[in-house]
C-alpha positions as CSV (number, residue, x, y, z in Angstrom):
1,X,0.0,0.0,0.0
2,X,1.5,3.5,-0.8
3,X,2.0,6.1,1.9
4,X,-0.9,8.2,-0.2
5,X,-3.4,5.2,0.4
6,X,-1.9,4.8,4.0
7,X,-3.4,8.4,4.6
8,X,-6.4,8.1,3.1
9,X,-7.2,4.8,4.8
10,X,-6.2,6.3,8.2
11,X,-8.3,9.6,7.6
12,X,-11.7,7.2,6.2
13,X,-10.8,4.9,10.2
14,X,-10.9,8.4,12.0
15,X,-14.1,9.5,10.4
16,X,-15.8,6.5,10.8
17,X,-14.6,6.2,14.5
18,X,-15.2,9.6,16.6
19,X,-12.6,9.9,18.8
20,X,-12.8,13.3,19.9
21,X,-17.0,12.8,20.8
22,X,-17.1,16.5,20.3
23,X,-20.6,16.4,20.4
24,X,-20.6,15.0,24.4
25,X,-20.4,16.9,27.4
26,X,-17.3,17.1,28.8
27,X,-18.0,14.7,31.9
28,X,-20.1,12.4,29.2
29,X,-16.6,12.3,26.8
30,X,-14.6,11.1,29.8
31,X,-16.9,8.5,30.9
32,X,-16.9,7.1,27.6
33,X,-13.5,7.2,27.2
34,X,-12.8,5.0,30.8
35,X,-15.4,2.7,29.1
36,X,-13.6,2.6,25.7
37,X,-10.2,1.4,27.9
38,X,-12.1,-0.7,29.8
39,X,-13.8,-2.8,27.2
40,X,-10.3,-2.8,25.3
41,X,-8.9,-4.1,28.2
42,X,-11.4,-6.9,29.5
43,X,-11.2,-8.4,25.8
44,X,-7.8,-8.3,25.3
45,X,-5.9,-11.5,26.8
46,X,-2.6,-9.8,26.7
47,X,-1.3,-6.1,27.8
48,X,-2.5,-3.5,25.7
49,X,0.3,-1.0,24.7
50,X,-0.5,2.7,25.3
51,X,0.0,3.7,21.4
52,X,-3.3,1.1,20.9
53,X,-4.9,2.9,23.3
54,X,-4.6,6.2,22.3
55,X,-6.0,5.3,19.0
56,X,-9.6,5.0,21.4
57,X,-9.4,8.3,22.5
58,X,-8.8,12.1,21.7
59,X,-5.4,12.9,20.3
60,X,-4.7,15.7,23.5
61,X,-6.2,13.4,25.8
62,X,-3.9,11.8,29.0
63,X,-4.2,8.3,28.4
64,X,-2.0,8.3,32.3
65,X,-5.1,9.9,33.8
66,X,-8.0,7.9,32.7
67,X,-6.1,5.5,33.8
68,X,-5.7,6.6,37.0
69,X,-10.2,7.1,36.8
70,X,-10.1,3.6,35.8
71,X,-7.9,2.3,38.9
72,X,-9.8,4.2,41.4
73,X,-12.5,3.3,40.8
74,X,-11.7,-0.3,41.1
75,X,-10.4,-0.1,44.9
76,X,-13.2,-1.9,45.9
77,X,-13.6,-4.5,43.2
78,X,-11.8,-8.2,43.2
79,X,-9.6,-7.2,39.9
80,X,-7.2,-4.3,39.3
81,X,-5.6,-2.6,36.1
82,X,-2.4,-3.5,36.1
83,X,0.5,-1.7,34.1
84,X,2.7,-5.3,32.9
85,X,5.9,-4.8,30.3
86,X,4.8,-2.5,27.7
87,X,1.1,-2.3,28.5
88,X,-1.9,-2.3,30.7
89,X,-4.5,-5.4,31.6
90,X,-7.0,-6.8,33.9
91,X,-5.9,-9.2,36.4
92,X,-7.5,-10.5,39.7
93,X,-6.1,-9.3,42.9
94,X,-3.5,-11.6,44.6
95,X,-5.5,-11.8,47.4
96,X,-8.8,-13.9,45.8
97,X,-6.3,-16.5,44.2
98,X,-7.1,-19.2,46.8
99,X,-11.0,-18.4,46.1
100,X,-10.4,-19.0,42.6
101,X,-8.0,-21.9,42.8
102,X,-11.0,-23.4,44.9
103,X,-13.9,-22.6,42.7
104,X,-12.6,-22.8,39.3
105,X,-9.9,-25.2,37.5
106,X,-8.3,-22.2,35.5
107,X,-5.1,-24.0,35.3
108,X,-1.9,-22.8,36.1
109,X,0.5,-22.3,33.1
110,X,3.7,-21.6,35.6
111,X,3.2,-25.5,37.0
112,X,3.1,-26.6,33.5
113,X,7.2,-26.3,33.5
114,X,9.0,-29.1,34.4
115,X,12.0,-28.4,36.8
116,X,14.4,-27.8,33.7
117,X,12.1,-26.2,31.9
118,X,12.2,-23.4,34.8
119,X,15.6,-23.6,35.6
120,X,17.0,-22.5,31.8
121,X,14.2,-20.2,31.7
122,X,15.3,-18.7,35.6
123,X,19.1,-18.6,34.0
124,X,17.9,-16.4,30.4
125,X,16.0,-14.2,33.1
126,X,19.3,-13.2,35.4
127,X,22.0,-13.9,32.7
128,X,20.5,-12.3,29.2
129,X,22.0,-12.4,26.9
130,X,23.2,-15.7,26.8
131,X,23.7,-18.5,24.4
132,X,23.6,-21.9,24.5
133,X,27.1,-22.7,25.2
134,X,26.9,-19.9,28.0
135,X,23.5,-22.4,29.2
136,X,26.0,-25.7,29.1
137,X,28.3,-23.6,31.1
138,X,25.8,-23.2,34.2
139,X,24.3,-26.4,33.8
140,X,27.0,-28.3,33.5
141,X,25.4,-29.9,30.0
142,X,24.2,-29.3,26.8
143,X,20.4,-27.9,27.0
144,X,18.3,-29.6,24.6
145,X,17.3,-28.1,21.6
146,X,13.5,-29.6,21.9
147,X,13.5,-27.7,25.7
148,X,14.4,-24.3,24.0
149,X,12.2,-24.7,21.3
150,X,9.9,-25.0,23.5
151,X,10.1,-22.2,25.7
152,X,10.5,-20.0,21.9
153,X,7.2,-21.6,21.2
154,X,5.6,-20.0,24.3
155,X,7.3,-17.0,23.5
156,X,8.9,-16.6,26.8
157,X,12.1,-16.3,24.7
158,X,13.9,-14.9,21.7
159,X,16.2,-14.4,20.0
160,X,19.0,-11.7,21.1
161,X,22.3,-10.1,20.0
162,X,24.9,-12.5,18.3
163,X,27.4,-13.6,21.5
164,X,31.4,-12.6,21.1
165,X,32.2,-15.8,20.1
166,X,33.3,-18.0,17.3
167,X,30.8,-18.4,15.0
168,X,28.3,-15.3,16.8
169,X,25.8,-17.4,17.6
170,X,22.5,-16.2,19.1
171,X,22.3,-15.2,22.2
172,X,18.1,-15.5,24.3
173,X,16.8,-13.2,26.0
174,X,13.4,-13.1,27.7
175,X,10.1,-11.6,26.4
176,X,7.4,-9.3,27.0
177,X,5.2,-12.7,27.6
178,X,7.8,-13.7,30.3
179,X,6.9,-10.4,32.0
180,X,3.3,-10.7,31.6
181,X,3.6,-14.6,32.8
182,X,5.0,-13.2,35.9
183,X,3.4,-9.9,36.4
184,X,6.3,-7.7,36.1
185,X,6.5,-4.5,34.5
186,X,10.0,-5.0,33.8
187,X,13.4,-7.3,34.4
188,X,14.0,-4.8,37.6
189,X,11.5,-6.5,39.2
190,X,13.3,-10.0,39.2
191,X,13.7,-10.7,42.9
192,X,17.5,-10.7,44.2
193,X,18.5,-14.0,44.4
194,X,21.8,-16.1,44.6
195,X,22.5,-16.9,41.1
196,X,26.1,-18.8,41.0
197,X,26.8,-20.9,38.2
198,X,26.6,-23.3,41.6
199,X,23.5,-23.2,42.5
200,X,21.7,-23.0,39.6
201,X,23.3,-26.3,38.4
202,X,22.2,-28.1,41.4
């Protein structure tokens, strides 16, 4: 598609969808706004980046403070919006997670990992970039292809820089699906722990 027809698409989008609501009163725009978010949000099964956002919304308007609306107004409730990597979603409170555990099998996709499984992932988490020779180093052994291809197929890794070595190979690092798996907003949220080559091997 040229840039011309890139334009005129994104022009014909904007007309069909108001977002300025110009025609509202101003406490009728916000509300409708918070309710854009919100239904955005509750249908999304992944964070929803603030550019996406934006898109429901009028171009001055502070995404940040309906936002803030949104959150208030949810002190009360059982579920909170939650800013995780590079966007915002729904997600229970911490505190109900027994009375959901004991009403509802929901699953738990972190006690589908086997204890390898969660140890490489653990080592790309505190040691990115790293390769797989850097992997072998810590564990003491080759990590199997099939167990990385497998944690690239969740897409809780990728692909990083090329390591300094001979032949650059690729180096893993984790992915905005590992943060959302483990409700961080970022890696800076990792909790300290005692990392030696040692005790990760074990």
């Amino acid at each position: 598609m040229s840039a011309l027809a890139e334009q005129i698409q994104s022009h014909a989008e904007d007309v069909l969808f108001d977002r300025e609501l110009e025609d509202l009163p101003a406490d009728l725009r916000w509300r409708e706004w918070m309710g854009r978010i919100e239904a955005v949000l509750f249908a999304s099964g992944s964070p929803v980046p603030r550019d996406e956002l934006q898109k429901l919304v009028g171009a001055s308007v502070s995404i940040d403070l309906l936002i803030d609306d949104i959150q208030a107004e949810l002190k009360s409730r059982p579920y909170e919006l939650a800013q995780i990597s590079t966007g915002w979603m729904f997600r229970t409170k911490v505190r109900f997670a027994d009375a959901i555990k004991a009403a509802a099998d929901l699953g738990n996709p972190r006690a589908e990992f086997n204890e390898m499984e969660m140890a490489v992932l653990c080592a790309v988490a505190y040691h990115q970039p790293i390769d797989r020779a850097g992997l072998a180093d810590i564990f003491g052994k080759e990590v199997s292809r099939d167990l990385i291809a497998r944690l690239r197929y969740l897409k809780l890794i990728a692909d990083g820089p090329r390591a300094p070595r001979r032949g650059a190979p690729h180096t893993f690092v984790t992915t905005p699906e590992f943060l959302t798996m483990f409700d961080l907003q970022s890696l800076r949220e990792l909790p300290e722990l005692d990392l030696t080559l040692e005790n990760l091997s074990q």
